[in-house]
Backbone as JSON Lines, residues from 0, in Angstrom:
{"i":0,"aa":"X","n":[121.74,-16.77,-34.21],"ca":[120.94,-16.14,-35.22],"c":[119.55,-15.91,-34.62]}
{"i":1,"aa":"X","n":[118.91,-14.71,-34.59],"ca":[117.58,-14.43,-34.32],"c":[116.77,-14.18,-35.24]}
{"i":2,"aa":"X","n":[115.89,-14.79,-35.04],"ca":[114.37,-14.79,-36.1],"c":[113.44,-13.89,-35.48]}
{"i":3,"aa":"X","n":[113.47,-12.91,-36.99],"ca":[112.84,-11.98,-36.75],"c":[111.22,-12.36,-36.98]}
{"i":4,"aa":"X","n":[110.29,-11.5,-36.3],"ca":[108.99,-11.74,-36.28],"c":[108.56,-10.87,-37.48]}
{"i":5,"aa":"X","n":[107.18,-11.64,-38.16],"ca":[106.12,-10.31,-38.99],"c":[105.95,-9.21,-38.45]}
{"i":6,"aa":"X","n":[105.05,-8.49,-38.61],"ca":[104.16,-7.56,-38.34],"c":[103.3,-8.08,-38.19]}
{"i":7,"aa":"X","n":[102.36,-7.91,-36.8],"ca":[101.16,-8.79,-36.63],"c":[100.1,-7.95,-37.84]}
{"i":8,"aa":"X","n":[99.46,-8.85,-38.15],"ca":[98.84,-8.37,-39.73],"c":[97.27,-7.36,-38.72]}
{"i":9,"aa":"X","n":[96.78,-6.22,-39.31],"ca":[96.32,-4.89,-39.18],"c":[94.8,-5.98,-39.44]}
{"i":10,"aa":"X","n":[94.14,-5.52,-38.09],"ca":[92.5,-6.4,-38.26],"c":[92.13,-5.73,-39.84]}
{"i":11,"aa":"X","n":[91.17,-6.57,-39.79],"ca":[90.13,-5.96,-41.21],"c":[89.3,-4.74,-40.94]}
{"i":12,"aa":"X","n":[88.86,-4.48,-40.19],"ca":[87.94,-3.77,-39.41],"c":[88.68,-2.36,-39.18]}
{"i":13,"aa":"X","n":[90.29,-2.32,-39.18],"ca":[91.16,-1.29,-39.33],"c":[91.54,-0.55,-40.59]}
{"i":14,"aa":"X","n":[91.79,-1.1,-41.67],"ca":[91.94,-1.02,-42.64],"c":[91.23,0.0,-43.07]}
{"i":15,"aa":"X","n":[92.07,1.17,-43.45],"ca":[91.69,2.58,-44.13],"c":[90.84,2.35,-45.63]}
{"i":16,"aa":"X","n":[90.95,1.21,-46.31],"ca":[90.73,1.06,-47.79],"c":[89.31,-0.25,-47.7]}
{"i":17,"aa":"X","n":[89.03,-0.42,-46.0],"ca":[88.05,-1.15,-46.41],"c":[86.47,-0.77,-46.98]}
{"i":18,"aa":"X","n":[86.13,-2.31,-47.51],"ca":[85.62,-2.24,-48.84],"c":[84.09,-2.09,-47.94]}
{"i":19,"aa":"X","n":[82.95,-1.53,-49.37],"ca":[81.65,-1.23,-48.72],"c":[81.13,-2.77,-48.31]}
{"i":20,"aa":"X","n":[80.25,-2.33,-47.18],"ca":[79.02,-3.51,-47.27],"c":[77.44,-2.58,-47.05]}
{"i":21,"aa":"X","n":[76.5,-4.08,-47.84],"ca":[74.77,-3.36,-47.33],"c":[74.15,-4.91,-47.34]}
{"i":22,"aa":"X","n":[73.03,-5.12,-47.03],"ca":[71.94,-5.68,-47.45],"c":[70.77,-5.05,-47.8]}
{"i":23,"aa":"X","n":[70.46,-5.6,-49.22],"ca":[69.19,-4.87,-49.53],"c":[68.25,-6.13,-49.69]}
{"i":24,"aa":"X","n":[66.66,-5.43,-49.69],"ca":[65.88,-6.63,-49.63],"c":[65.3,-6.69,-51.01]}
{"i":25,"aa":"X","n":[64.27,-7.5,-51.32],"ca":[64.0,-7.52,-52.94],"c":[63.32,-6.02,-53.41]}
{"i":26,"aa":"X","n":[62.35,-5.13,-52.2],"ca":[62.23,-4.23,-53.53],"c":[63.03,-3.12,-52.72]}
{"i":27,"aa":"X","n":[64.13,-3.51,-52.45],"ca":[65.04,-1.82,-52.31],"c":[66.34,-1.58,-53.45]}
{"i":28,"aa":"X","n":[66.1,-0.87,-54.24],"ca":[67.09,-0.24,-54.71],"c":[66.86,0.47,-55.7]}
{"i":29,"aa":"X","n":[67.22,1.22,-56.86],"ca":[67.11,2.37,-57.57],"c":[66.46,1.52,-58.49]}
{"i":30,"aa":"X","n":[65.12,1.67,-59.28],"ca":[64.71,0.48,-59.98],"c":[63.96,1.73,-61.27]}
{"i":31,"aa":"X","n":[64.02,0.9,-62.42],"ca":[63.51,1.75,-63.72],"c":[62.7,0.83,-64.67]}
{"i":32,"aa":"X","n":[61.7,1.4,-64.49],"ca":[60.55,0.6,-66.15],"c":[61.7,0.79,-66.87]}
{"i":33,"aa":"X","n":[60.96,-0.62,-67.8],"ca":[62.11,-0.56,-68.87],"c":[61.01,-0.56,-70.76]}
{"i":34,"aa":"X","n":[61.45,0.03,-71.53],"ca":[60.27,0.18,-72.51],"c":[59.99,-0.94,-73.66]}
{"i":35,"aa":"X","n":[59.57,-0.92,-74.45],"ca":[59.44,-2.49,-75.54],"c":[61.4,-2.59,-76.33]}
{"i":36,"aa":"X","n":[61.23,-3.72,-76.16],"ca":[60.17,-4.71,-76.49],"c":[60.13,-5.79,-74.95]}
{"i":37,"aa":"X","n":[60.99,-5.32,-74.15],"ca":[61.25,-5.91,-72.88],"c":[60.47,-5.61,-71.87]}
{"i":38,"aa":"X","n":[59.4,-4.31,-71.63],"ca":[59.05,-3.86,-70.92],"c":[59.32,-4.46,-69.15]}
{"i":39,"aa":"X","n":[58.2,-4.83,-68.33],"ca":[59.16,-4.82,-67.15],"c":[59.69,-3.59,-66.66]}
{"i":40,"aa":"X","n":[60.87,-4.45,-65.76],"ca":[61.53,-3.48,-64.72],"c":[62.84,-4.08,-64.99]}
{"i":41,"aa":"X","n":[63.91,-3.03,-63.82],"ca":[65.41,-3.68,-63.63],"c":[65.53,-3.19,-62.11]}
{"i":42,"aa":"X","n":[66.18,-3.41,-61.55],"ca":[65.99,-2.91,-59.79],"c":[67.82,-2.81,-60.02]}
{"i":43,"aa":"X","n":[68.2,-1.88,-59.98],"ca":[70.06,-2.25,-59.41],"c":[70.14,-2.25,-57.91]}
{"i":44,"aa":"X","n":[70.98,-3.25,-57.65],"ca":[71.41,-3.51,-56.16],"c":[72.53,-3.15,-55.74]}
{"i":45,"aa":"X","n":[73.98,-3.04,-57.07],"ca":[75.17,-2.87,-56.83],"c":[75.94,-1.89,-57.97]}
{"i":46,"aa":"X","n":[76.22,-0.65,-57.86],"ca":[77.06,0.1,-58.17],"c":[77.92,0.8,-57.74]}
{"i":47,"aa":"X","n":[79.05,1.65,-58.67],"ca":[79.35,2.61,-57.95],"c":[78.99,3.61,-57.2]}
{"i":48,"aa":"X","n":[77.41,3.63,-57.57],"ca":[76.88,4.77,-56.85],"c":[76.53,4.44,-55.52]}
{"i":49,"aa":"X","n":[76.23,3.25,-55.27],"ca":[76.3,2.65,-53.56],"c":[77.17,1.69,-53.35]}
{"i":50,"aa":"X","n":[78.42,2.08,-53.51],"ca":[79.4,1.29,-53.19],"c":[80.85,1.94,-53.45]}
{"i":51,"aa":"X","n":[81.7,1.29,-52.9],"ca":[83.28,1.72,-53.34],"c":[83.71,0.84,-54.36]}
{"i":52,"aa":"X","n":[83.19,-0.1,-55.14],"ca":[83.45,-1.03,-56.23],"c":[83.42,0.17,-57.38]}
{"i":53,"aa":"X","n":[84.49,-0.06,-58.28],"ca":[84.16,0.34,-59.66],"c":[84.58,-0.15,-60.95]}
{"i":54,"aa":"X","n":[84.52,-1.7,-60.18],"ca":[84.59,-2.46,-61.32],"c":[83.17,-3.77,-61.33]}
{"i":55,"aa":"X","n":[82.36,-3.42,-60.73],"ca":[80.94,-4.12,-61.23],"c":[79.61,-3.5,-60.86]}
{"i":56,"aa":"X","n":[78.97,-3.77,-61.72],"ca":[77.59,-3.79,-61.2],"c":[76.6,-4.6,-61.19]}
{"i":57,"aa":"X","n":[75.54,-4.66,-60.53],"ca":[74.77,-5.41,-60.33],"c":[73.26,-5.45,-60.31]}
{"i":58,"aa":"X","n":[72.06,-6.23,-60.85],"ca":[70.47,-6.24,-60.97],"c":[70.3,-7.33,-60.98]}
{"i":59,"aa":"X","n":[68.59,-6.95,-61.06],"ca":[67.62,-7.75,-60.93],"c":[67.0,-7.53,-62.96]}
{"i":60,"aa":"X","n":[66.64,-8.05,-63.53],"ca":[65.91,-7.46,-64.74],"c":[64.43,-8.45,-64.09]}
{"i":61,"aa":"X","n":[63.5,-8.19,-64.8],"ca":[62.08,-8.72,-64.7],"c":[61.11,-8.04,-66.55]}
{"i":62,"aa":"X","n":[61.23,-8.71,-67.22],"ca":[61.22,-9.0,-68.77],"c":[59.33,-9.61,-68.29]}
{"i":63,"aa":"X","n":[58.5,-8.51,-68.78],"ca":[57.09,-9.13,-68.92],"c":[56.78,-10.12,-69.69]}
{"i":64,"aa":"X","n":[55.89,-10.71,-68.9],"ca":[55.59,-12.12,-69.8],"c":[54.99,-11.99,-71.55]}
{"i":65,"aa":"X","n":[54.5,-12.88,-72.05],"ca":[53.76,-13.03,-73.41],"c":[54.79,-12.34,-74.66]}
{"i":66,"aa":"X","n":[55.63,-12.68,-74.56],"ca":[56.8,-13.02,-75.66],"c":[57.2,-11.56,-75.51]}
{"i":67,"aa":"X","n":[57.99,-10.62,-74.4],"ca":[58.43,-9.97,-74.32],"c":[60.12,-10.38,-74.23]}
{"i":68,"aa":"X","n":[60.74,-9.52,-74.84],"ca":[62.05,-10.18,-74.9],"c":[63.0,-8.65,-74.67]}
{"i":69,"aa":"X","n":[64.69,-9.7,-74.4],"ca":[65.57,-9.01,-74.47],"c":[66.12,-8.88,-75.83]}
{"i":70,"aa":"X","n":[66.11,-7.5,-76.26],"ca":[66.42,-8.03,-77.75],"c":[67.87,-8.18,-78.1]}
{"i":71,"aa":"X","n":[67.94,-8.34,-78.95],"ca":[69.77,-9.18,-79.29],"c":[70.9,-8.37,-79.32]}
{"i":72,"aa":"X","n":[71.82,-8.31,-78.28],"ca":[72.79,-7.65,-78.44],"c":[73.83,-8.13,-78.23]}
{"i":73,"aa":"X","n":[75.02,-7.13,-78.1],"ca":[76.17,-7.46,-77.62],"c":[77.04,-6.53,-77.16]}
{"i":74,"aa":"X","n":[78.49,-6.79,-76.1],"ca":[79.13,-5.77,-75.6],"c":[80.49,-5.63,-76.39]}
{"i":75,"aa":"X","n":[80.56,-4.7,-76.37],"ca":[82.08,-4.38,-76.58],"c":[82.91,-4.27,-75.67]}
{"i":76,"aa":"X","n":[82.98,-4.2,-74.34],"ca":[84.13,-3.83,-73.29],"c":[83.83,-4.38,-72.22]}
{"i":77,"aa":"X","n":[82.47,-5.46,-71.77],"ca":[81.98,-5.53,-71.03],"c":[81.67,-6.91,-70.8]}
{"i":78,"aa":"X","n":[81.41,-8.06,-69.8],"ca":[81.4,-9.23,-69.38],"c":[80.21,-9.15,-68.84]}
{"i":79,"aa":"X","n":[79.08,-10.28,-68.89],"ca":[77.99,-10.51,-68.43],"c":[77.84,-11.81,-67.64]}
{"i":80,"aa":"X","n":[76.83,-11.8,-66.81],"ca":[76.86,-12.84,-66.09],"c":[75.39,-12.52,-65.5]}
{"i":81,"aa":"X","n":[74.77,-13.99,-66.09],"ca":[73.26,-14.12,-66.12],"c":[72.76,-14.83,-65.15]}
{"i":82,"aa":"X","n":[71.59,-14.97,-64.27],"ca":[71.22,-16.09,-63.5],"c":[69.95,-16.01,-63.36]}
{"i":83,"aa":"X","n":[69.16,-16.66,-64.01],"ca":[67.35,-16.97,-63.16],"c":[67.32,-17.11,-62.51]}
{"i":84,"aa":"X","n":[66.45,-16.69,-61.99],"ca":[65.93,-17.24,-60.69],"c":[63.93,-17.78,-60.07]}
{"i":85,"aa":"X","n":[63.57,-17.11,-61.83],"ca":[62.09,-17.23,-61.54],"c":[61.48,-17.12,-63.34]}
{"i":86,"aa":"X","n":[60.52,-17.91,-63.57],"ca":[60.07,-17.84,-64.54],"c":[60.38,-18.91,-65.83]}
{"i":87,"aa":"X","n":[60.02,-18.89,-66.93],"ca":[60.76,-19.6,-67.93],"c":[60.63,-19.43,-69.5]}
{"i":88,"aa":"X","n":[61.92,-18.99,-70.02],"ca":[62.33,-18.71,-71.18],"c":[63.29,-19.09,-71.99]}
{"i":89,"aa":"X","n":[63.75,-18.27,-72.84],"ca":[65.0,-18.79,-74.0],"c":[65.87,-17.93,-73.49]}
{"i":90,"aa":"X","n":[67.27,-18.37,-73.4],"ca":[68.19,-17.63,-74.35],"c":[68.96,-17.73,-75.3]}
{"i":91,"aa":"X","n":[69.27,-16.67,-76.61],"ca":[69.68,-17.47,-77.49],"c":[71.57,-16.61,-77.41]}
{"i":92,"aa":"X","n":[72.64,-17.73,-77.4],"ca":[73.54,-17.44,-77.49],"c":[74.44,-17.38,-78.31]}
{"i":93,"aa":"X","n":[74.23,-16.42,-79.06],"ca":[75.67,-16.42,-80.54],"c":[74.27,-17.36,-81.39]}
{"i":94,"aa":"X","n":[73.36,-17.5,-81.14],"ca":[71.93,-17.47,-82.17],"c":[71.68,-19.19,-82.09]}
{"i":95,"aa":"X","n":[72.17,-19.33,-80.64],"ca":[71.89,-21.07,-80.27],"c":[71.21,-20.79,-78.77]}
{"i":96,"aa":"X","n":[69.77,-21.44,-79.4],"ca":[68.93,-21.56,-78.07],"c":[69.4,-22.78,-76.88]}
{"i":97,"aa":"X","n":[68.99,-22.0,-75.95],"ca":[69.11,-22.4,-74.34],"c":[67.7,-22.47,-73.8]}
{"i":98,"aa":"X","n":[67.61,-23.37,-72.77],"ca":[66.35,-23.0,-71.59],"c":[66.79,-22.02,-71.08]}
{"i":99,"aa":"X","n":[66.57,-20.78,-70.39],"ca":[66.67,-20.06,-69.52],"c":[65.3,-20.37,-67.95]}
{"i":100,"aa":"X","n":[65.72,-20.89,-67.16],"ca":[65.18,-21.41,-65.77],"c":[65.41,-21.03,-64.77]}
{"i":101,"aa":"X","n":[64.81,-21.18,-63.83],"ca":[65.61,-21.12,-62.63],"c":[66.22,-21.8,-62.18]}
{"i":102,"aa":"X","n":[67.37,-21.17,-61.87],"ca":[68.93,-21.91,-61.55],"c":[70.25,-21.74,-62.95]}
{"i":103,"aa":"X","n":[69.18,-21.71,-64.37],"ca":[70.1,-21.49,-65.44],"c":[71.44,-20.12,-65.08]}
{"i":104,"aa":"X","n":[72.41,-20.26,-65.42],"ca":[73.47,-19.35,-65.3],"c":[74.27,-19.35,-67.17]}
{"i":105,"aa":"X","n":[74.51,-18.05,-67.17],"ca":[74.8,-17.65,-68.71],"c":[76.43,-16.77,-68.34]}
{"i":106,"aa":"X","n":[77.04,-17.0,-68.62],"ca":[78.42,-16.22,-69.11],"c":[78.71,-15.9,-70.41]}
{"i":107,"aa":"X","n":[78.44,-14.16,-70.23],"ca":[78.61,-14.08,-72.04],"c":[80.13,-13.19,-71.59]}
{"i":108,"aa":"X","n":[81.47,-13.44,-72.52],"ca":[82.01,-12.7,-72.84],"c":[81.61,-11.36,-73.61]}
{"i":109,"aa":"X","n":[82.73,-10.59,-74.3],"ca":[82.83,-9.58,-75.06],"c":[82.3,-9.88,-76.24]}
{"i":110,"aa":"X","n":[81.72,-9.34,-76.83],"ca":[81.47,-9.9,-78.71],"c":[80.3,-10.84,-78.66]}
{"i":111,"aa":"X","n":[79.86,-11.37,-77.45],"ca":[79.2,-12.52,-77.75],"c":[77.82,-11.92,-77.79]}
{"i":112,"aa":"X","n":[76.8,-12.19,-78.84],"ca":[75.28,-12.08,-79.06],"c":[74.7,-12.91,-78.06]}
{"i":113,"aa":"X","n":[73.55,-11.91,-77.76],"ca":[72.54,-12.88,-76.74],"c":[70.92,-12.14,-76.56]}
{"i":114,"aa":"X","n":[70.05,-13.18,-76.4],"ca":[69.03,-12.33,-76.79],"c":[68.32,-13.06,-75.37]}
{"i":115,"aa":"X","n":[67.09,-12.51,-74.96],"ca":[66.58,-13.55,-73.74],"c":[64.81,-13.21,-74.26]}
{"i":116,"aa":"X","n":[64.02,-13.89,-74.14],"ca":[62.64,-14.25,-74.3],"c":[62.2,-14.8,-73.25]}
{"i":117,"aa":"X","n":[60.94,-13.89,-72.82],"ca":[60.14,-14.47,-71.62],"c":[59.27,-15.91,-72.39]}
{"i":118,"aa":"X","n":[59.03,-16.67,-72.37],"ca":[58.63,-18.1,-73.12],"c":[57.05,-17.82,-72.51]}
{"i":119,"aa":"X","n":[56.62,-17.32,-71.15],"ca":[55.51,-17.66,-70.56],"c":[54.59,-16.8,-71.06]}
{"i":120,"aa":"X","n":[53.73,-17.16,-71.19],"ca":[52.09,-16.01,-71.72],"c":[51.59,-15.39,-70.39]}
{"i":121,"aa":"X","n":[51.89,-15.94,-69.31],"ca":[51.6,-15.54,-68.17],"c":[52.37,-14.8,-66.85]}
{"i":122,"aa":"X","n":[53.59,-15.24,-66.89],"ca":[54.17,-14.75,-65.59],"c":[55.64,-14.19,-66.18]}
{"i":123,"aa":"X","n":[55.85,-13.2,-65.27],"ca":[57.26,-12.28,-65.33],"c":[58.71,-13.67,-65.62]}
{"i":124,"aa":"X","n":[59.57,-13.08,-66.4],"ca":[61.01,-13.5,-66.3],"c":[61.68,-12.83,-65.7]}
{"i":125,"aa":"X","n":[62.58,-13.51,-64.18],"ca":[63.22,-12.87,-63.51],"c":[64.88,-13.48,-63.21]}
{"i":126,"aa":"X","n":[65.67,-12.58,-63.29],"ca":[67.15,-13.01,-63.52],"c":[67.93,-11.25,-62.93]}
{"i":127,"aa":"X","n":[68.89,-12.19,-62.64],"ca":[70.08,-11.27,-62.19],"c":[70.98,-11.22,-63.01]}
{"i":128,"aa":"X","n":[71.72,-10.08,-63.62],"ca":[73.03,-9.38,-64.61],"c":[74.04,-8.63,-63.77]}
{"i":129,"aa":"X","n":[75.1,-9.44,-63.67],"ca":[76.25,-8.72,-63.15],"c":[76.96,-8.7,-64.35]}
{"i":130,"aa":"X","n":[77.33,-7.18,-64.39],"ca":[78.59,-6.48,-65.73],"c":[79.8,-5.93,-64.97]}
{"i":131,"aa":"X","n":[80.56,-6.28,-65.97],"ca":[81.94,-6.11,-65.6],"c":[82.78,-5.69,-66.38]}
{"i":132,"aa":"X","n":[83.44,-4.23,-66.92],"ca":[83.44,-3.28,-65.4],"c":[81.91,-2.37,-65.76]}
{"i":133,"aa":"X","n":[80.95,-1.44,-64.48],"ca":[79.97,-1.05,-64.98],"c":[79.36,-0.29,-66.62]}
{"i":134,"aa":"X","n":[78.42,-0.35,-66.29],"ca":[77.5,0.68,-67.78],"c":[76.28,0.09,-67.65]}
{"i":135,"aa":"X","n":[75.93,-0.68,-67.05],"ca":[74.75,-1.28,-67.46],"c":[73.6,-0.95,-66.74]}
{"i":136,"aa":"X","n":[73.93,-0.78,-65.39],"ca":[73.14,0.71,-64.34],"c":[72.81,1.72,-65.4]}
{"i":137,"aa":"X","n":[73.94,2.26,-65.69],"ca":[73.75,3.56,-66.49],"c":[72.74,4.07,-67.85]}
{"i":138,"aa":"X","n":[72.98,2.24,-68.55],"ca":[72.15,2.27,-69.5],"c":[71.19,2.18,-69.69]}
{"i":139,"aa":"X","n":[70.27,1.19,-68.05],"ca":[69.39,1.55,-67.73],"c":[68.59,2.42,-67.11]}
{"i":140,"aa":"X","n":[69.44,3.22,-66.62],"ca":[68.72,4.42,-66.26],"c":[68.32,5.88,-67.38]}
{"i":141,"aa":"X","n":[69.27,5.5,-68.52],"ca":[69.19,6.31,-69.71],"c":[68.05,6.0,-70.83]}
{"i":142,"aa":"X","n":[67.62,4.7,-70.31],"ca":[66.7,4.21,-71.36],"c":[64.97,3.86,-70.54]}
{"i":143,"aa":"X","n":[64.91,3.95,-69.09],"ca":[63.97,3.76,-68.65],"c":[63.32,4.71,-67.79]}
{"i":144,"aa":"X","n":[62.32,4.51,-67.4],"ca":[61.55,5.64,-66.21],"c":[61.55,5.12,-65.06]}
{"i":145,"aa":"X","n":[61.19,5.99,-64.05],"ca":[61.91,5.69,-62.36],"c":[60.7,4.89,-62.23]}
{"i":146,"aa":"X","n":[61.12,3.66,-61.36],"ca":[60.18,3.17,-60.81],"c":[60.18,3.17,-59.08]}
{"i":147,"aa":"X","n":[58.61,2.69,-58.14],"ca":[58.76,2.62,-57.18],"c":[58.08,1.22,-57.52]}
{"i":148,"aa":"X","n":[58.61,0.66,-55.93],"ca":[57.96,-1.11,-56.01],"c":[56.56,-0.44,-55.39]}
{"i":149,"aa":"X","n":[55.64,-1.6,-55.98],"ca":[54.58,-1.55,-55.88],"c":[53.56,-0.33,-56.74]}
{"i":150,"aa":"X","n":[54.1,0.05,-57.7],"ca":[53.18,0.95,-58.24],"c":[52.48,0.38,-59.26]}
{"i":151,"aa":"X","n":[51.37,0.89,-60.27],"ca":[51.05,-0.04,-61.49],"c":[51.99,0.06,-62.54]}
{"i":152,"aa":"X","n":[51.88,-0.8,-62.68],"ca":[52.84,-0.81,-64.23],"c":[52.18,-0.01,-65.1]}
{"i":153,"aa":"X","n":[53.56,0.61,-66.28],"ca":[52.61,1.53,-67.09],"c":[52.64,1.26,-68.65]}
{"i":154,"aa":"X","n":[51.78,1.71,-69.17],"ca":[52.06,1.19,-70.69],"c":[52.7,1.43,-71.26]}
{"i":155,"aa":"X","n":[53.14,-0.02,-72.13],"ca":[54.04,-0.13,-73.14],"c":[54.9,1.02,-73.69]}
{"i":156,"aa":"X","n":[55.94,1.54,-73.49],"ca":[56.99,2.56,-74.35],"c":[57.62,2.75,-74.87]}
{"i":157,"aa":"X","n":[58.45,3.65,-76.24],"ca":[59.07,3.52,-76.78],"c":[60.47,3.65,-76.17]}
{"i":158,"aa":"X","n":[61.45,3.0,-76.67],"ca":[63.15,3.12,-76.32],"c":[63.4,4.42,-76.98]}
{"i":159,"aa":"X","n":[64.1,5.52,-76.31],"ca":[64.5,7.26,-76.39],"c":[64.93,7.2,-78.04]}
{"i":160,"aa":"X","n":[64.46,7.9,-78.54],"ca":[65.57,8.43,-79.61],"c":[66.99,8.4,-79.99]}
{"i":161,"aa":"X","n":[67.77,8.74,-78.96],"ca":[68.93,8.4,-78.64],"c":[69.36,6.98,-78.31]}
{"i":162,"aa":"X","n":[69.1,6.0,-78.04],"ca":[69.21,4.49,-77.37],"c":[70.49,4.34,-78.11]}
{"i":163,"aa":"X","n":[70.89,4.78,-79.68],"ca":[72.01,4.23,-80.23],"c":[73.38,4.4,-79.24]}
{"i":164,"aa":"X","n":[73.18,6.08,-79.06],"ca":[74.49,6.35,-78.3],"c":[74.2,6.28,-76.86]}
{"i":165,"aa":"X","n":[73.38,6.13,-76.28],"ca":[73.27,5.6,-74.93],"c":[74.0,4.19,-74.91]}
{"i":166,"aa":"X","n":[73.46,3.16,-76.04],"ca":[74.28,1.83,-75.48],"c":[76.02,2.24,-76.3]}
{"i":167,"aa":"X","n":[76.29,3.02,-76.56],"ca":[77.63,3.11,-77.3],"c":[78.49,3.75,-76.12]}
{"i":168,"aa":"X","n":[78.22,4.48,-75.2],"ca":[78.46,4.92,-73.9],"c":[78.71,4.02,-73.3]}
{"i":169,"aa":"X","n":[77.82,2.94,-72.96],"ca":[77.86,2.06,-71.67],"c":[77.82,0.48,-71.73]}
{"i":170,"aa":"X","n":[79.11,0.59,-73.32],"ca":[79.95,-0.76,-73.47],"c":[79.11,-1.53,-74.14]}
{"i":171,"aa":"X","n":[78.05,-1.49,-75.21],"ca":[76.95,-2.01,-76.33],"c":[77.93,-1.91,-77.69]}
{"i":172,"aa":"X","n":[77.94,-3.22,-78.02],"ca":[78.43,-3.29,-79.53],"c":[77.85,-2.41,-80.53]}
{"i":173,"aa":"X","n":[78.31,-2.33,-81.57],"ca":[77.23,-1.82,-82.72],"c":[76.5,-2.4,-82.87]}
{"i":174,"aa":"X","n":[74.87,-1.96,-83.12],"ca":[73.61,-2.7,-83.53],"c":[74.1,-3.81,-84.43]}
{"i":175,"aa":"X","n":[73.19,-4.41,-84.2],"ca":[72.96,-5.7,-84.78],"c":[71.89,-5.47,-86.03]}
{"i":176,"aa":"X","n":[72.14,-6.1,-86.98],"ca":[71.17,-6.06,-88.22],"c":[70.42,-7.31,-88.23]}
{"i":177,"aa":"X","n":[69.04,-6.57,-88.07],"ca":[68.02,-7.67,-88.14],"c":[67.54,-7.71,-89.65]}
């Protein structure tokens, strides 16, 4: 009886379907003011639009200090995944407060409410949002103005007219009633 051999397995480096790579540094990537009540920025690092992934995306948010917040939402089709990395605030989940810190990590499913508050009077809240599968690139780019790093920040703005069906596009529950 002879034993047949595999197929010696095809390097990675061969592979017709291999996957993107980059490194970016903190201020490179497509980045957008973002308007009240969150103002700040969002920097994306990972989309479809620079990448062959099209099932995530990826940021930076930066939420200005003195009780600027994320205000309360939720997804319909979409998975979140939160991480500080600088600053210190709340988040409130399904309407139960958290520290939000650096090092804090948040997993919100589908349906789940979540709101985030910069806590500091003084310094930026900074955290990373990976969504799954994208919209959240999208939604920020539908709701904010282009930014470059290093420019001044600009004043305070209103969220578009449209914001309802912008987040209804890019996997946002129905508003929430405050």
């Amino acid at each position: 009886m002879s034993a047949e051999l595999a197929p010696a397995p095809v390097p990675a480096a061969d592979h017709a379907d291999k996957g993107s790579k980059f490194v970016l540094q903190p201020d490179e990537g497509t980045s957008y003011w973002q308007p009240k009540p969150a103002n700040g920025y969002i920097t994306i690092k990972v989309s479809p639009d620079n990448c062959t992934s099209n099932l995530v995306t990826m940021g930076i948010q930066v939420v200005a200090p003195n009780g600027c917040y994320v205000r309360e939402h939720w997804h319909s089709r979409n998975e979140e995944i939160l991480f500080c990395f600088e600053g210190h605030g709340t988040i409130l989940v399904d309407g139960e407060p958290h520290a939000f810190v650096p090092g804090s990590t948040a997993y919100l499913g589908r349906w789940v409410k979540h709101k985030i508050i910069n806590d500091d009077a003084e310094r930026p809240l900074k955290f990373t949002w990976t969504y799954l599968p994208p919209g959240l690139d999208q939604f920020f780019a539908s709701i904010g103005r282009p930014r470059r790093a290093g420019e001044a920040t600009p004043e305070p703005f209103e969220r578009p007219a449209d914001v309802l069906g912008v987040e209804q596009r890019t996997g946002f529950g129905p508003p929430l009633d405050h």
